[in-house]
C-alpha positions as CSV (number, residue, x, y, z in Angstrom):
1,X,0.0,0.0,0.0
2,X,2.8,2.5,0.9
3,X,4.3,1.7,-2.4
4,X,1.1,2.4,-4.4
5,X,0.8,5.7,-2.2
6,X,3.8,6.7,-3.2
7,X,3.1,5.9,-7.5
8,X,-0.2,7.4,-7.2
9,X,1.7,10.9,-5.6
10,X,4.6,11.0,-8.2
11,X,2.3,10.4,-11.3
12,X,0.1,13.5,-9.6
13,X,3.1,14.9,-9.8
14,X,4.0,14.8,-13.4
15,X,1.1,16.9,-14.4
16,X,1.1,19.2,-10.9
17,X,5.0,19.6,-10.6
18,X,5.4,21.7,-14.1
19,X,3.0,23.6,-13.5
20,X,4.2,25.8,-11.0
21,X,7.7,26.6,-9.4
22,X,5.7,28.4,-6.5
23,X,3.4,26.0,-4.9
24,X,2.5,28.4,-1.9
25,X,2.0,27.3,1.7
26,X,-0.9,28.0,3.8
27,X,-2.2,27.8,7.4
28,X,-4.0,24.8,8.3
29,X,-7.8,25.4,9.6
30,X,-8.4,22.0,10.0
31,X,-6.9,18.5,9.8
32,X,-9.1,17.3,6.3
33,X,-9.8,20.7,4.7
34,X,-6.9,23.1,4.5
35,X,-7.0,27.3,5.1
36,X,-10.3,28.7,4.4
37,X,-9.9,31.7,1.9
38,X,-13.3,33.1,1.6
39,X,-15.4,35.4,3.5
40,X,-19.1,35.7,4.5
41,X,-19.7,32.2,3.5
42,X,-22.0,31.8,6.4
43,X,-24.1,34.8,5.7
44,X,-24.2,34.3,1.8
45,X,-25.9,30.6,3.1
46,X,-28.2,32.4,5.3
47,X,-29.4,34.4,2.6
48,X,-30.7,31.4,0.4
49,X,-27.7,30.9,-2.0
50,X,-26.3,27.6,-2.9
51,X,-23.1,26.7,-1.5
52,X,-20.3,25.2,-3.5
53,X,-17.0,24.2,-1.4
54,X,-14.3,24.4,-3.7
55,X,-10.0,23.1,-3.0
56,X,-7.4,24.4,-5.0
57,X,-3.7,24.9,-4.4
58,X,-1.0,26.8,-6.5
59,X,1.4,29.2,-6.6
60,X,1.2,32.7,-4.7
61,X,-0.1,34.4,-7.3
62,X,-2.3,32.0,-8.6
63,X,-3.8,31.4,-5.5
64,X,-4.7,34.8,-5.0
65,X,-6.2,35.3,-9.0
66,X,-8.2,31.9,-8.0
67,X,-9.8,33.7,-5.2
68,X,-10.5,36.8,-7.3
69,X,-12.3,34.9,-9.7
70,X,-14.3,33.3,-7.4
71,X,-14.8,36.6,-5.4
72,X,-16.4,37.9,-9.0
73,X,-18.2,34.9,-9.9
74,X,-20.0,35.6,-6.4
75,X,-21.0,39.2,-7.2
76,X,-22.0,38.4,-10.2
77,X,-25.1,36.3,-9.5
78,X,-26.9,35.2,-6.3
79,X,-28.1,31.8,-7.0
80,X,-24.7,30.4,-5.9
81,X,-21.6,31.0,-3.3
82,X,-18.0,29.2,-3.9
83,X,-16.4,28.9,-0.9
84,X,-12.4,28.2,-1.5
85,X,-9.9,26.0,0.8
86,X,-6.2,26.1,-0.6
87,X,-4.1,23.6,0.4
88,X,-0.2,23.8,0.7
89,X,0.2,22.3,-3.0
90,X,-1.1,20.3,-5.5
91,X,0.0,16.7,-4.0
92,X,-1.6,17.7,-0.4
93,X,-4.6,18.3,-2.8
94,X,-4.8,15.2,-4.0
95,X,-3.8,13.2,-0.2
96,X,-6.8,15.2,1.1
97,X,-9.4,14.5,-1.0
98,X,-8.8,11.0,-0.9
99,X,-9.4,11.2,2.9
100,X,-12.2,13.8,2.5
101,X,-14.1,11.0,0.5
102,X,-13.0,8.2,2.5
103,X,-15.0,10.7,5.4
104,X,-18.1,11.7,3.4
105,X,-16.9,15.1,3.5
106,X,-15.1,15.7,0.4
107,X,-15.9,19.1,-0.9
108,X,-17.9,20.2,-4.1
109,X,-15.2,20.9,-6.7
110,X,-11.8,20.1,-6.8
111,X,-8.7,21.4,-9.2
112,X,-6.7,18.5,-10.0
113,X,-4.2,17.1,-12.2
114,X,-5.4,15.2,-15.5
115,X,-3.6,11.8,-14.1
116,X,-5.0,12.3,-10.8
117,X,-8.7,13.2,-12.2
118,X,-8.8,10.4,-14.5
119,X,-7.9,8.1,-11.5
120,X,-10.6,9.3,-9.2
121,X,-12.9,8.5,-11.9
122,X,-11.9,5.5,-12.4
123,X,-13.3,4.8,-8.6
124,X,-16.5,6.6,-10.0
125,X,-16.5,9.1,-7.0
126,X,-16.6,12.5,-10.0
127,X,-19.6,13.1,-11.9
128,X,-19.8,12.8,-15.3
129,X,-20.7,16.5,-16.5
130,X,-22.1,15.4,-20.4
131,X,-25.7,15.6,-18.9
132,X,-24.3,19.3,-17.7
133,X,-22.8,20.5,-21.3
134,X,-25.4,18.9,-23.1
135,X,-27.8,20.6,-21.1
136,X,-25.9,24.0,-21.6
137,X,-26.7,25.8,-24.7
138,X,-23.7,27.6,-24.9
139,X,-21.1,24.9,-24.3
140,X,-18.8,24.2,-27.2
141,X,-16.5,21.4,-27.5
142,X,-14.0,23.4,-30.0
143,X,-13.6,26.4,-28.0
144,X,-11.3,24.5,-26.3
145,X,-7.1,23.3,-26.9
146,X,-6.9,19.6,-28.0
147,X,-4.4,19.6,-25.9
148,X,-5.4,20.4,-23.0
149,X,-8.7,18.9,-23.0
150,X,-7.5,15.6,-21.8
151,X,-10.6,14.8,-19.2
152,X,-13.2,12.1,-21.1
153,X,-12.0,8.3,-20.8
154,X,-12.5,6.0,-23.2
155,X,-15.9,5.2,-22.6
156,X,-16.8,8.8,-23.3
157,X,-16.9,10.3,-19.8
158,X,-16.2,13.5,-18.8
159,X,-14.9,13.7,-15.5
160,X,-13.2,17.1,-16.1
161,X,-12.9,20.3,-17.8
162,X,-9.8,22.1,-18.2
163,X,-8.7,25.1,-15.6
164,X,-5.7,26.3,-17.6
165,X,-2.3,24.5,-19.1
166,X,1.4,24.7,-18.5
167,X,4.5,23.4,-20.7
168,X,7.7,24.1,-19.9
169,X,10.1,26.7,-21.7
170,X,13.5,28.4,-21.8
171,X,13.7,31.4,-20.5
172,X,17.1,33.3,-21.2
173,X,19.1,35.8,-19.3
174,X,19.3,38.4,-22.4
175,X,22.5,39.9,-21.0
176,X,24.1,36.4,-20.4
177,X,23.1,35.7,-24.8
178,X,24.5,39.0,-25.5
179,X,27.6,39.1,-24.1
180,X,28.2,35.4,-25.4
181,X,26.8,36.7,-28.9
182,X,24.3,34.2,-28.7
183,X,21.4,35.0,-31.0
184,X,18.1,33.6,-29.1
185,X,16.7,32.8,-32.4
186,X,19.7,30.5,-33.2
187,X,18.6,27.6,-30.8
188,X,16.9,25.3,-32.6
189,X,18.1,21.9,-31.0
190,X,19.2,20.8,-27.6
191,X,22.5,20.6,-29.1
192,X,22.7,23.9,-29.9
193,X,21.2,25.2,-26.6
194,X,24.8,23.1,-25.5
195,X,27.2,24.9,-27.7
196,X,25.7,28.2,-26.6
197,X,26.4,26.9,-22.7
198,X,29.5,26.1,-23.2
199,X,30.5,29.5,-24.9
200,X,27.9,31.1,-22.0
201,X,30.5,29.4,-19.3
202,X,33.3,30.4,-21.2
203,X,32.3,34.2,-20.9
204,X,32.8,34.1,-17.6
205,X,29.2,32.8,-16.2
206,X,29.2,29.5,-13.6
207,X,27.1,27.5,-15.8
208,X,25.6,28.1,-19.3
209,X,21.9,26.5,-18.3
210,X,20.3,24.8,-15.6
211,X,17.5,22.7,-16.9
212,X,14.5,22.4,-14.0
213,X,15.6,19.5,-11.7
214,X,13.6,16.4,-12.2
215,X,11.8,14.1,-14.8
216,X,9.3,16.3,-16.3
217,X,12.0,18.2,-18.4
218,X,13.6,15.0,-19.1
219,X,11.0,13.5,-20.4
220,X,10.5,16.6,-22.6
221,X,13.6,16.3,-24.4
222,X,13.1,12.6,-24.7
223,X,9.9,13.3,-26.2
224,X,11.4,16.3,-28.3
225,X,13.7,13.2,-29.6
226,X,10.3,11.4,-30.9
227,X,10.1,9.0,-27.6
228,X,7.2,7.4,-26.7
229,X,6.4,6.0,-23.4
230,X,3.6,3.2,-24.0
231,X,3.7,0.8,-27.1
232,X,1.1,1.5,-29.7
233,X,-1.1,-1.2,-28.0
234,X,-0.1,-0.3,-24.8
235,X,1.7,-3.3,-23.6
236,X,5.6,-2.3,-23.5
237,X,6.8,0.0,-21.4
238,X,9.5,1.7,-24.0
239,X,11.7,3.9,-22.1
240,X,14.7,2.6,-22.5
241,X,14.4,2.9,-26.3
242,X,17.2,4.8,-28.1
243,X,15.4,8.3,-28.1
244,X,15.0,7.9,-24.7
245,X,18.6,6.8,-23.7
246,X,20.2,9.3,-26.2
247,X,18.2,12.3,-24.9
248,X,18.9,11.4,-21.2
249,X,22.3,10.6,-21.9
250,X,23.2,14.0,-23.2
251,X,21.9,16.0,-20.1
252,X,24.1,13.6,-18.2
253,X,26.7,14.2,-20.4
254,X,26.1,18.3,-20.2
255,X,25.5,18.0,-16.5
256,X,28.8,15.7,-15.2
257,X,31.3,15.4,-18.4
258,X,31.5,18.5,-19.6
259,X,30.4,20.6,-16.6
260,X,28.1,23.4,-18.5
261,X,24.5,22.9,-17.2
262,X,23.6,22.1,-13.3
263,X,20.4,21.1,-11.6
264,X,19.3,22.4,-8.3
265,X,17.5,19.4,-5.9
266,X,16.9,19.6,-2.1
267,X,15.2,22.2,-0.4
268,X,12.0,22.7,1.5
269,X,9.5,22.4,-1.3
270,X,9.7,24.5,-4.3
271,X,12.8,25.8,-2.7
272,X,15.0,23.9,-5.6
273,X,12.9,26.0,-8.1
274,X,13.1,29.3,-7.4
275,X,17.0,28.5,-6.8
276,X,17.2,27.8,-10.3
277,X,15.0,30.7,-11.4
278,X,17.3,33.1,-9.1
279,X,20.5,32.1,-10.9
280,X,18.9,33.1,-14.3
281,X,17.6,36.1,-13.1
282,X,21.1,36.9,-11.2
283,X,23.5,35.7,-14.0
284,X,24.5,33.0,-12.3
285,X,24.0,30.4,-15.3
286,X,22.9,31.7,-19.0
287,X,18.7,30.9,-18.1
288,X,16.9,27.7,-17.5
289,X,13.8,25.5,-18.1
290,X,10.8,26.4,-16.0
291,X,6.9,26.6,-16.5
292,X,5.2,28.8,-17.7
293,X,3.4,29.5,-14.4
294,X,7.2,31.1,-14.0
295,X,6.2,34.5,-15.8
296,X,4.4,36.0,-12.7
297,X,7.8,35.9,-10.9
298,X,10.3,36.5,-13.5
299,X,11.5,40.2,-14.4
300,X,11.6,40.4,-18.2
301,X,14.0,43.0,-18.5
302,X,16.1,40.6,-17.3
303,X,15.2,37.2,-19.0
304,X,13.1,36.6,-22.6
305,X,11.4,33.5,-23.2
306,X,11.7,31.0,-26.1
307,X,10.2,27.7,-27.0
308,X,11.9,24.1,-26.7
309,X,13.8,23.2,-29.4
310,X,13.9,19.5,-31.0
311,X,16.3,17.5,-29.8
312,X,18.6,17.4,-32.8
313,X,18.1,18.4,-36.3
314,X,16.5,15.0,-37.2
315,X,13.6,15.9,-34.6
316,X,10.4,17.9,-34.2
317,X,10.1,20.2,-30.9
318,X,7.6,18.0,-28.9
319,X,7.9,18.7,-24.6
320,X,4.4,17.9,-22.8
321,X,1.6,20.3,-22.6
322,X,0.0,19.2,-19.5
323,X,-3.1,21.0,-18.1
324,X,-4.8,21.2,-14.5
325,X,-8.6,20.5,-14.5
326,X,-11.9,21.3,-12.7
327,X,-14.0,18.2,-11.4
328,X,-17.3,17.5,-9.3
329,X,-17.4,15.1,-6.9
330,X,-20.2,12.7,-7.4
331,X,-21.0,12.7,-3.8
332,X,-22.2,16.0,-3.9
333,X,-26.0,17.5,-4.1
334,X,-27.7,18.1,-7.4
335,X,-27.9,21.7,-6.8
336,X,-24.1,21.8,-5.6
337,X,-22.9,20.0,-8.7
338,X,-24.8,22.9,-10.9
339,X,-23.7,25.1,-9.1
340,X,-19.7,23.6,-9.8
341,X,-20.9,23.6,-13.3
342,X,-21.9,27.4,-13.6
343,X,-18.4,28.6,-11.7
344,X,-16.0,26.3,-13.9
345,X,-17.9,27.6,-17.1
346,X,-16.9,31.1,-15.3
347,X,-13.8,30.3,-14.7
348,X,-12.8,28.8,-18.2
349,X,-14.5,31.8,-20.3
350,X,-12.8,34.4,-22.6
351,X,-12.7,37.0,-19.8
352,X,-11.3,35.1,-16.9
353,X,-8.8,33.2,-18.8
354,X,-7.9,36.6,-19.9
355,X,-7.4,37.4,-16.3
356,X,-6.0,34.2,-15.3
357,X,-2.9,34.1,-18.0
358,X,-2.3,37.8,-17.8
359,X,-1.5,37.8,-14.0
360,X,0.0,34.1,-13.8
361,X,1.7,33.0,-17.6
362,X,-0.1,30.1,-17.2
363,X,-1.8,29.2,-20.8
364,X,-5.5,29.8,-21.7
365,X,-7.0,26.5,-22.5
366,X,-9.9,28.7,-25.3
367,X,-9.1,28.7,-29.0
368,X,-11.1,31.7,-29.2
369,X,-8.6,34.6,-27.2
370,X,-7.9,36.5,-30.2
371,X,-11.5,37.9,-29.7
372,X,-10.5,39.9,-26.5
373,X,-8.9,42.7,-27.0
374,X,-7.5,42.7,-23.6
375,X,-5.4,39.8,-24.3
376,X,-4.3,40.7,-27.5
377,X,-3.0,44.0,-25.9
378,X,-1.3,42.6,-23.2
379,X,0.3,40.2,-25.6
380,X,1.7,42.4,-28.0
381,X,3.3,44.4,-25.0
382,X,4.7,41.1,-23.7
383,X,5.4,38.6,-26.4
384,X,6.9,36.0,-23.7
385,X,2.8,35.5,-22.8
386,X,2.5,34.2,-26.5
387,X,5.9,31.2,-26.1
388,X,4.0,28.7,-24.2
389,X,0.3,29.1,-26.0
390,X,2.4,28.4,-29.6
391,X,4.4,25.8,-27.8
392,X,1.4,24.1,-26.7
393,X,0.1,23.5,-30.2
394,X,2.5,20.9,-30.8
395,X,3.3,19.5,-27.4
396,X,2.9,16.6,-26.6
397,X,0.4,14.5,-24.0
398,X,1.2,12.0,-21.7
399,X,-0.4,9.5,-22.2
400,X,-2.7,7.1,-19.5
401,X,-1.0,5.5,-17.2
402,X,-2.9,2.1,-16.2
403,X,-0.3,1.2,-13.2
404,X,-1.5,4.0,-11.3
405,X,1.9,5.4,-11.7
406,X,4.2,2.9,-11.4
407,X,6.0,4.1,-14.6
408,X,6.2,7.5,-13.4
409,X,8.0,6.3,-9.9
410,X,10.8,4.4,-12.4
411,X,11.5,7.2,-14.3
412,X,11.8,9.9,-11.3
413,X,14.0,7.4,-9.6
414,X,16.4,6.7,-12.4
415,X,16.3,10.4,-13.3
416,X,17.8,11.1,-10.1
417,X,20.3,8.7,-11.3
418,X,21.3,10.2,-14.2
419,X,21.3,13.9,-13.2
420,X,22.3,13.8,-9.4
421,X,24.4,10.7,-9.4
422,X,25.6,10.7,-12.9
423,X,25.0,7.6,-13.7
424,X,24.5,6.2,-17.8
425,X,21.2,6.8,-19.2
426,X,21.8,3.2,-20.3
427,X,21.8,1.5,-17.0
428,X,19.0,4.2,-15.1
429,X,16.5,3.9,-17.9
430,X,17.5,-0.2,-18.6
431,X,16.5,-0.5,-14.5
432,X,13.1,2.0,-14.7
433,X,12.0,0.0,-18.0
434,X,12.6,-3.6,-16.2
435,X,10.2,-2.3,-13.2
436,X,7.8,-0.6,-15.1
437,X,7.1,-3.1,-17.5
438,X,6.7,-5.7,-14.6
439,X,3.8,-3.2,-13.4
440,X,2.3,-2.9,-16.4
441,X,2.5,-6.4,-17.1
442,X,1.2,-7.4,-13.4
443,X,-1.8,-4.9,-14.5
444,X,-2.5,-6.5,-17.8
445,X,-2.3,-10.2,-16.3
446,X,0.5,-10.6,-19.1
């Protein structure tokens, strides 16, 4: 059971730890719930309204545009109140609800990761909103990024509607380029992101790039090498295919042979992160690989941002576009779960993803934002909002996970390998493939 705990926590991780480098911290008001962030919620009950309990962690500036939103949603009708209760991050999230259901007193509405979501499903404790969007006359389907839109199973459910997306970018310390006469425009591979570090830590700076510690960046570049990590059928386990060890193999290589990138680990929880954002913004180390969540904390005088390149000249750019969704517990009231419904269709309109991406960097997940003039402003006067929406068009998606996230648990333990400890790609990804596959295969009765 510990062991599954720990799967299920790391493949919530995969889509909850790129999307922010900030998850904020937050005073406990009780044991199951987390630190209550609204006000009045007993006297908006007393005057008739619906209330919907709503958790959500994030960052410290996404939690505080969350609780905006929801402070406008409120004003803006009477029918129905959102309470909010953040929680310390997006795994304590997860470890919550879990116990909140056990309970019976999960909340209304939850913001989770896609992995995690699709879980919970599974266990059929989140409603299935078709009967809300076909009931809703001005839902539509194609208002929203493929991409992100990862929260209908197989059988056609939809256990989840996306909140907003995230996919990791380079963002570059323009000084650091200049000086090196580095032309930003130049990097179109992960190789020659390396030649420009080496020439970065040959002007003088102590590393040329620091890619974000852990596996989500690795397994961008994998993927940006055309890796896959399921079998077309989805019965091998294939990372420890040649993309996979080649791609791996050259951050080790970068990292402990020829001494030009570093990672940052350790730390009390995001600490590692903004470490690595700090030596970008300081000119300790040419820029790094963060989210796109990064932008609300980043000074752009100082750093410019710029999509991932392929791996090599033989590749197509392809890093994950991963996005955090909105579901409904199925234990809640009928007039709670419309309630849910009518706040996340607030939440995921033209105006409020407006809101949302312009104070956070986080992506829009609506096709349809060149129709606010806002946004288009605000883009045009900072083009680094535009590097992760155009990145996202051709990211890639992770794709289902049926051990519950055994696979995910390999790969974070043999990336530590190969980036802390410096061990072969070879030999960490040989090792994560041989226990992966057994989980799969112990899922599959193979």
């Amino acid at each position: 059971m510990k062991k599954r705990l720990i799967a299920m926590l790391l493949l919530s991780a995969l889509t909850l730890g790129a999307l922010t480098g900030c998850g904020s911290g937050s005073s406990t008001a009780s044991a199951a719930s987390g630190s209550s962030s609204s006000d009045g919620s007993d006297a908006a009950a007393s005057d008739g309204a619906v209330e919907v309990e709503f958790w959500y962690a994030g960052g410290k500036t996404a939690v505080n545009v969350v609780q905006e939103i929801v402070d406008e949603f409120n004003a803006s009708q009477d029918t129905y109140y959102v309470t909010t209760v953040t929680q310390a991050d997006y795994t304590e999230t997860y470890e919550k609800l879990q116990a909140a259901i056990a309970g019976s007193v999960a909340p209304d509405l939850v913001l989770l990761g896609t992995s995690t979501a699709r879980v919970l499903s599974d266990k059929n404790v989140l409603t299935d909103l078709t009967a809300y969007t076909e009931a809703d006359e001005e839902y539509d389907r194609s208002k929203y990024i493929d991409a992100f839109f990862q929260g209908e199973d197989d059988n056609g459910k939809l256990f989840a509607i996306p909140a907003y997306g995230t996919t990791q970018v380079l963002y570059y310390n323009i000084e650091a380029f200049e000086t090196a006469g580095i032309d930003p425009e130049s990097i179109e591979t992960w190789q020659d992101l390396a030649e420009a570090a080496q020439k970065i830590k040959d002007a003088g700076y102590d590393y040329g790039w620091e890619p974000m510690y852990g596996y989500q960046n690795l397994i961008d570049i994998a993927m940006s090498n055309g890796a896959s990590v399921l079998s077309e059928d989805g019965t091998q386990v294939l990372i420890n295919s040649e993309e996979w060890v080649e791609a791996w193999e050259a951050i080790r290589t970068w990292i402990h042979d020829d001494e030009i990138m570093t990672v940052h680990s350790g730390g009390q929880g995001w600490e590692y992160w903004y470490t690595t954002m700090d030596d970008a913004l300081n000119g300790v180390a040419g820029g790094y690989t963060g989210s796109s969540g990064d932008q609300a904390d980043l000074d752009f005088s100082v750093v410019a941002a710029i999509e991932q390149p392929a791996f090599d000249e033989d590749s197509e750019s392809a890093p994950l576009a991963e996005a955090l969704v909105l579901s409904v517990l199925e234990s809640s009231g009928d007039a709670e779960k419309q309630g849910a419904y009518e706040f996340m269709k607030y939440f995921t309109s033209t105006s409020s993803q407006t809101k949302w991406t312009m104070a956070t960097g986080y992506v829009p997940v609506r096709t349809d934002m060149d129709e606010d003039a806002d946004y288009q402003a605000y883009v045009a006067e900072n083009p680094q909002a535009a590097v992760p929406v155009s990145q996202a068009t051709h990211g890639s998606i992770y794709p289902y996970d049926p051990t519950g996230g055994e696979i995910v648990d390999a790969l974070s333990i043999a990336a530590d390998k190969v980036e802390l400890e410096g061990i072969s790609a070879q030999e960490a990804l040989d090792e994560a493939q041989a226990t992966a596959q057994a989980a799969l295969d112990e899922v599959l009765g193979q």
